[in-house]
N, C-alpha and C positions, 0 to 999 in steps of 0.2 A: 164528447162529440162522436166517437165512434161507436158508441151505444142508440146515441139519435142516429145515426146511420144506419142501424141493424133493423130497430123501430119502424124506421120510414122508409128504408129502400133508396131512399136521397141522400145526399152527402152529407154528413155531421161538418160543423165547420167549427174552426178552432182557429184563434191568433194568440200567438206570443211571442216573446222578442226573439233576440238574435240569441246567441252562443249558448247561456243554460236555459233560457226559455228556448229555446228549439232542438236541445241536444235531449232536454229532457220530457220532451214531448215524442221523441224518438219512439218511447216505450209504448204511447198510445197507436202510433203508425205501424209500429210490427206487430201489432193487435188486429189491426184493420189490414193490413197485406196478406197475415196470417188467417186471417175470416172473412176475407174477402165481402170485407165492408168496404161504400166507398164514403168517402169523408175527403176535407179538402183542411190543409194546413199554411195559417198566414202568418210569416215570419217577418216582422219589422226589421230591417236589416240597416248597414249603413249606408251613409252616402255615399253617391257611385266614386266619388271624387276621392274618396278615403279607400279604395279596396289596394288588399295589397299591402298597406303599409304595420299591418297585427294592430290594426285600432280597436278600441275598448269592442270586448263581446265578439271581435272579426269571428266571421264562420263564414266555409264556402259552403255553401247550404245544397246545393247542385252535388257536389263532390259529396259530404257528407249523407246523404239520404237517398244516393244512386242505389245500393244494394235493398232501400226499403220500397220507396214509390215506385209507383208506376211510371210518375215524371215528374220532374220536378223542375224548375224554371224561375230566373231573377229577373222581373222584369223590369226593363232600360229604358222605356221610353210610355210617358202617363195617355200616350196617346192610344196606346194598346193594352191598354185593362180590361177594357171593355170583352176583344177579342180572346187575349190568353184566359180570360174568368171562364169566358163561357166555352173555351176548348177545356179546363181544367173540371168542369162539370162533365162535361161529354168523354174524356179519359175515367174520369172516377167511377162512370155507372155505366158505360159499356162493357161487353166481353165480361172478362170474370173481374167485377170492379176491386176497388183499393185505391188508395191515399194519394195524395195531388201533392203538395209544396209546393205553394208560390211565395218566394221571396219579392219585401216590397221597401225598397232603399227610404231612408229618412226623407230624401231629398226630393224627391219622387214624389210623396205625399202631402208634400206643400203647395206642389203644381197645379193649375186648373184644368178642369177637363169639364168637355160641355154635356151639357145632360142630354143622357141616348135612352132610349127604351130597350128596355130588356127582358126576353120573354122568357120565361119558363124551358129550360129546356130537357129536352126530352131523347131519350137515346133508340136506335134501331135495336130490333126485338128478331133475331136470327128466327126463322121457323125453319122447321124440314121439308122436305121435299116429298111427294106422292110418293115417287118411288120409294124414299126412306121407310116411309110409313107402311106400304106394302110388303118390305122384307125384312120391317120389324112384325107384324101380322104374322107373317108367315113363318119368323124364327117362333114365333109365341108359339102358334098352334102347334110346331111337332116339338115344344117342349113335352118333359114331363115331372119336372120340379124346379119352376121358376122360382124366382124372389125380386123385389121390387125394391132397390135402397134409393131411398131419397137423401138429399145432402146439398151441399153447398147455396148460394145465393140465390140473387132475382128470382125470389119468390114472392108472393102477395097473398092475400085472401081469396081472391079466384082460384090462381094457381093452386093451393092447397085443397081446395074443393074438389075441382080438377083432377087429383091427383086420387083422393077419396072415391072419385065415381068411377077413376080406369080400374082402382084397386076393387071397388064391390063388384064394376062390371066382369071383369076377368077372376074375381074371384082369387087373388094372388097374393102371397103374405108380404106382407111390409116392413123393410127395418128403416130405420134411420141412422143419421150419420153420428159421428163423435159430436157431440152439444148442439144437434140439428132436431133433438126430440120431438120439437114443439110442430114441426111438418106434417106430425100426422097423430090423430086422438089414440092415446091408448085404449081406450075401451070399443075401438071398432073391433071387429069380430077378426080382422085381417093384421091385426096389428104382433109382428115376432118380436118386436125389442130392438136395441140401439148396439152398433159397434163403437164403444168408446172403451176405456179402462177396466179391466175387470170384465169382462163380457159375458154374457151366460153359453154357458158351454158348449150348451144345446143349439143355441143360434151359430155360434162356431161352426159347429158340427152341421148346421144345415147350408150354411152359406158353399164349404166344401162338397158338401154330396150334392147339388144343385146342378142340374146343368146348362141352367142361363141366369144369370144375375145382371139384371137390369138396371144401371146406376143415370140415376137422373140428376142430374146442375149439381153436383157435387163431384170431388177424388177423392181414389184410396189413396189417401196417404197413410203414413206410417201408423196411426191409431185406427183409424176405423180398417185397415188391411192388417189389424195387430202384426203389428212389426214386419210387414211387409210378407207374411207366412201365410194369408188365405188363397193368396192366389199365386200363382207361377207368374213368375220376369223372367220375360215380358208377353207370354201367349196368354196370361190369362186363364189359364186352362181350359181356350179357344171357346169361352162362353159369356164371355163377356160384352153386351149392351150400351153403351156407353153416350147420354145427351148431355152436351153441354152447351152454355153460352159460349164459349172462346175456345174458337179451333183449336189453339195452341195446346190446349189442355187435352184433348185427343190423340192417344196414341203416347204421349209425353213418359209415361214409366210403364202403363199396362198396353198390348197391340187388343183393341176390340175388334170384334168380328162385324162389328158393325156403329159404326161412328158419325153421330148426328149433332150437326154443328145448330145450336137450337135453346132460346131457353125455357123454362120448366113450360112456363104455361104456353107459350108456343108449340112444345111438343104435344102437351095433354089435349089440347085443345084438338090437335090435329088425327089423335089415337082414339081420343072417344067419338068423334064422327063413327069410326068400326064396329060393325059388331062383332061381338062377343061368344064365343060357345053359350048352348042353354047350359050346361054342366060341365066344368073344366074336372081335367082328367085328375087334376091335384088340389081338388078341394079338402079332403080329408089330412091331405099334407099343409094347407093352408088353419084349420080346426086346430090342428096338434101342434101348430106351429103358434097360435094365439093363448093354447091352454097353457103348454111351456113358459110364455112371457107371464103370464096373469102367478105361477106358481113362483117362478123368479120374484118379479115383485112384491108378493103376500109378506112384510114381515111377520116373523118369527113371535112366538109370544115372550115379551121382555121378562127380561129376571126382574125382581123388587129391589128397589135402592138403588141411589142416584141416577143418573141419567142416562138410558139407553135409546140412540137416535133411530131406534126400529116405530119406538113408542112412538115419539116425539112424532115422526114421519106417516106415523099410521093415524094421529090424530089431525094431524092438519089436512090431510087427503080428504078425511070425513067433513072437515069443516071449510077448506077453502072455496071459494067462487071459481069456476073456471076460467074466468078473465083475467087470476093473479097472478100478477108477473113476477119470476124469481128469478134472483141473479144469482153469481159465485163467482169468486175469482179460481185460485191452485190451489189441489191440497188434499191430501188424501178424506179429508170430510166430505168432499165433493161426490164420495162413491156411495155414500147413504142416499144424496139427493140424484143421483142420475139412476137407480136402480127403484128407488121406493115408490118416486113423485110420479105420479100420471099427468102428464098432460094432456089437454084438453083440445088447446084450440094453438093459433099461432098468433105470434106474436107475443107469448107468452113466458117466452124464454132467453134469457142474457147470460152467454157464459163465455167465456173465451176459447176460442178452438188451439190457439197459442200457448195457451195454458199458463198465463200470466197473472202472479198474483196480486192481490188488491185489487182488481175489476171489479167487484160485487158491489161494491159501496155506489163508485162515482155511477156504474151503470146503473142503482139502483133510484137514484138521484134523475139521471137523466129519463128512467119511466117514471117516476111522479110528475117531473115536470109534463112530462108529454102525454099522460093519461091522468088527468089529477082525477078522485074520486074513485081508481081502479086500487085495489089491496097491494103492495109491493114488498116484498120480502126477501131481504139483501142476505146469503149464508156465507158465513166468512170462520174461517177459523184462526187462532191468534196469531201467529204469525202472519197470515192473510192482511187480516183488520189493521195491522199494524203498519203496510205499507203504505197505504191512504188513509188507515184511520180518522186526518187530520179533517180530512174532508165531512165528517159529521157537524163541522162546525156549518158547512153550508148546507146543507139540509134544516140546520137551528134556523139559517138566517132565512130562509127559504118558506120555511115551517111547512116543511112536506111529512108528513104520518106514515115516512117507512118505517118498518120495523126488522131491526139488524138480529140475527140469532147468531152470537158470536159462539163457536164450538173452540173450546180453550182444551188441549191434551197437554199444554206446559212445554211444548216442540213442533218442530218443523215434522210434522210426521211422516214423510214422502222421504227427504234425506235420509231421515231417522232408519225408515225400510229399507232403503239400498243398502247403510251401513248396518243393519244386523243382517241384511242376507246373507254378505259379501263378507264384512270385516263383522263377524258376533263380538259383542261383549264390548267394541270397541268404540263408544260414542264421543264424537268429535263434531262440538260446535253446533250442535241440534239442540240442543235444553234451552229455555226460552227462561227469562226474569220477566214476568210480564208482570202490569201496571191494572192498580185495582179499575177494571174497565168500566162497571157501573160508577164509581165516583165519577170515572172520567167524562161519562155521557150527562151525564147531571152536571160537571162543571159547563159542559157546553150550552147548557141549556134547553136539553134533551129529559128522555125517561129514561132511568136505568132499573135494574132488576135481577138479581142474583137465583138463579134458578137451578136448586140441589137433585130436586128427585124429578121423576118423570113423571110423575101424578102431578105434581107441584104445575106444570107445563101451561096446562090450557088454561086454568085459574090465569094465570100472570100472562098469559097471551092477550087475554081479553083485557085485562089492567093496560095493557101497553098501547092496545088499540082505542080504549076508552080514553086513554093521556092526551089524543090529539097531536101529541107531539112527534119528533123525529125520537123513535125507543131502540132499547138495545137488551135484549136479554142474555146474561152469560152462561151458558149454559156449560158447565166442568165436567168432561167425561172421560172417560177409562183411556189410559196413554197405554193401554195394555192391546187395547182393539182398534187395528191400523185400517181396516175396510170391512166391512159385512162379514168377509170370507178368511180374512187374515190377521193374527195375533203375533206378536213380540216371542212368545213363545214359542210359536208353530216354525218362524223364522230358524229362532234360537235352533231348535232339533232339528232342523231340515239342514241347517251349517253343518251341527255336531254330525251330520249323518253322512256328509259329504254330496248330497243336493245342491241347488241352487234358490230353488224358491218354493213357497207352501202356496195353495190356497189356487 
């Protein structure tokens, strides 16, 4: 559900019962609060007559889900469904959206209620104001090394276009946010790269020497502000730009110099009316800022024997459609796909900004559903796969032609890396027993596919695609190589040496 939300912009909706079906639906909700998806959650609860007394499954659903929702509500009387549905729509996709909870008592649901029409609803679209827009003009032009980050929600395919013509009009480089990549084409000439984990150094590096950084429908929060270190709390380093839908979110951890209560394509829309310099003063800083990302992302030429995910990544770039939508849940695998993969277009991208693992699958599920005929490619790594894993069985039943590229190092490789940072030599509770995965995709009813070298790769890509089926390639690689940039060893001596981290 909260994959169709990212999808579509509209609320993913979701029902399940009372106590473990809504406790454990919790995990999707802190997904959607956390990525400010909005999505609405229907808890079958009990009858109002039974509250109070600890009857089977009791949950106070209100009390419980207050720290996750935006709002959440039991509704007491069938005569108001109508009403609280359609405030539970207009909560989830105004301002910066996120997750609903409507509690719906047994008793409740037996009742009549008469047939009403019910329209579509549709939420208010905050725009800026003239003068906004004039003394953002006016900050632009006596910049002299701006940056354009894009990020967070209510976006669309306007918006994104939108965004594209402010960026070729002004001539300005572009990063995007932690798992926001898909906002803007990499292969535009304006394109610097993404602040997520791992970051390339250079883009670091320019984001601080900058002295206006333009943050559009997204926040820095702690990943894309790496650890809260790019910018000064809370001035900013008094260059900060700042549009978003939900005033609240203005001013909230960084003070902008200038704070536009507004979303994406309401502002774009209102900036490209402006014209432009014919030649902006930082075009060459915008050039050097594009050839930097294009070098970042170039993989490496792989060593021979078994699997190296530079290969791997370097041959699906050549082969994918630009419409393929890839998912991922948590996991240090994830820093091959956020560094390597160009994206194209929008909507093309599913990842959790929460960083919750097992999202790759069920997300990758909900774009077959909603784009059937579009390529989908679920990356999951074994401990990943294993939190939903089970969820391949409905892809069988479904019979949707994702195809899963299961990245197996035999550990949880993220804990794995704290504890050799931290504690060397000390591994506790990271090593994985994992379960032969292609058997297991064939018991389902699926393809499966043991995939040793990296040449082996695209041969059995095409086998998987050709299956028709829901497939899974396992693809076994080095528990030696924890990201592009960082080894087990490199750890290892960075401990011995009294360091804290490599890479």
């Amino acid at each position: 559900a909260e994959a169709s939300g990212k999808l579509s912009g509209r609320p993913g909706i979701a029902a399940v019962t009372r106590g473990p079906g809504a406790t454990n639906a919790s995990a999707g909700l802190h997904i959607a609060e956390h990525d400010a998806t909005p999505m609405i959650l229907l808890v079958g609860q009990i009858g109002r007559g039974m509250r109070g007394r600890g009857a089977f499954q009791e949950l106070d659903i209100v009390r419980f889900f207050s720290g996750i929702a935006k709002w959440s509500v039991e509704i007491d009387a069938a005569g108001r469904v109508p009403e609280l549905l359609s405030r539970a729509f207009h909560v989830a996709m105004s301002g910066r959206p996120g997750p609903v909870v409507l509690g719906l008592p047994e008793d409740l649901l037996a009742e009549p209620l008469a047939e009403q029409a019910f329209r579509r609803v549709e939420v208010a679209e905050p725009a800026p104001s003239v003068e906004h827009i004039d003394r953002l003009v006016e900050t632009l032009c006596a910049a002299r090394a701006p940056l354009l980050l894009l990020g967070g929600s209510r976006w669309d395919q306007m918006a994104v276009a939108a965004a594209q013509r402010f960026a070729h009009d002004w001539d300005l480089p572009v990063a995007c946010s932690f798992r926001r990549q898909m906002l803007f084409d990499h292969l535009h000439p304006n394109y610097a790269g993404d602040l997520g984990f791992g970051v390339n150094p250079r883009l670091a590096t320019r984001i601080r020497e900058s002295d206006l950084l333009l943050l559009v429908g997204g926040r820095l929060a702690e990943v894309p502000s790496q650890g809260y270190d790019l910018l000064e709390i809370p001035t900013a380093d008094e260059k900060l730009v700042h549009v978003h839908p939900d005033p609240a979110e203005l001013g909230r951890v960084y003070q902008p110099i200038l704070a536009i209560n507004a979303t994406p394509g309401a502002f774009l829309q209102g900036v490209n009316g402006r014209a432009a310099p014919e030649r902006a003063p930082w075009s060459e800083h915008t050039r050097q800022a594009h050839a930097d990302y294009l070098q970042w992302s170039q993989p490496a030429a792989a060593a021979d024997g078994g699997i190296r995910l530079e290969a791997v990544f370097d041959w699906l770039e050549r082969q994918l459609p630009g419409d393929a939508i890839l998912t991922n849940g948590a996991g240090n695998y994830s820093a091959w796909l956020h560094r390597f993969h160009r994206f194209r277009a929008f909507g093309t991208q599913l990842a959790p900004v929460s960083g919750s693992m097992g999202y790759g699958l069920p997300a990758a599920i909900a774009a077959a559903l909603a784009q059937p005929g579009c390529p989908v490619l679920c990356f999951a790594g074994d401990g990943c796969f294993q939190m939903t894993g089970q969820e391949f069985a409905t892809a069988v039943q479904y019979r949707l032609p994702l195809i899963v590229l299961l990245i197996d190092n035999g550990m949880y490789g993220t804990i794995r890396m704290h504890q050799e940072r931290r504690y060397p030599g000390r591994v506790i509770a990271s090593d994985l027993q994992n379960p032969d995965f292609v058997a297991l995709a064939r018991a389902y009813g699926g393809y499966g596919e043991w995939v040793e070298r990296s040449g082996d790769f695209p041969a059995a890509f095409r086998r998987a695609q050709a299956s028709g089926l829901p497939a899974l390639l396992h693809l076994p690689v080095d528990p030696e190589l924890l990201t592009p940039t960082v080894s087990l060893a490199q750890l290892s001596a960075a401990a011995a040496s009294g360091g804290q981290s490599a890479g």
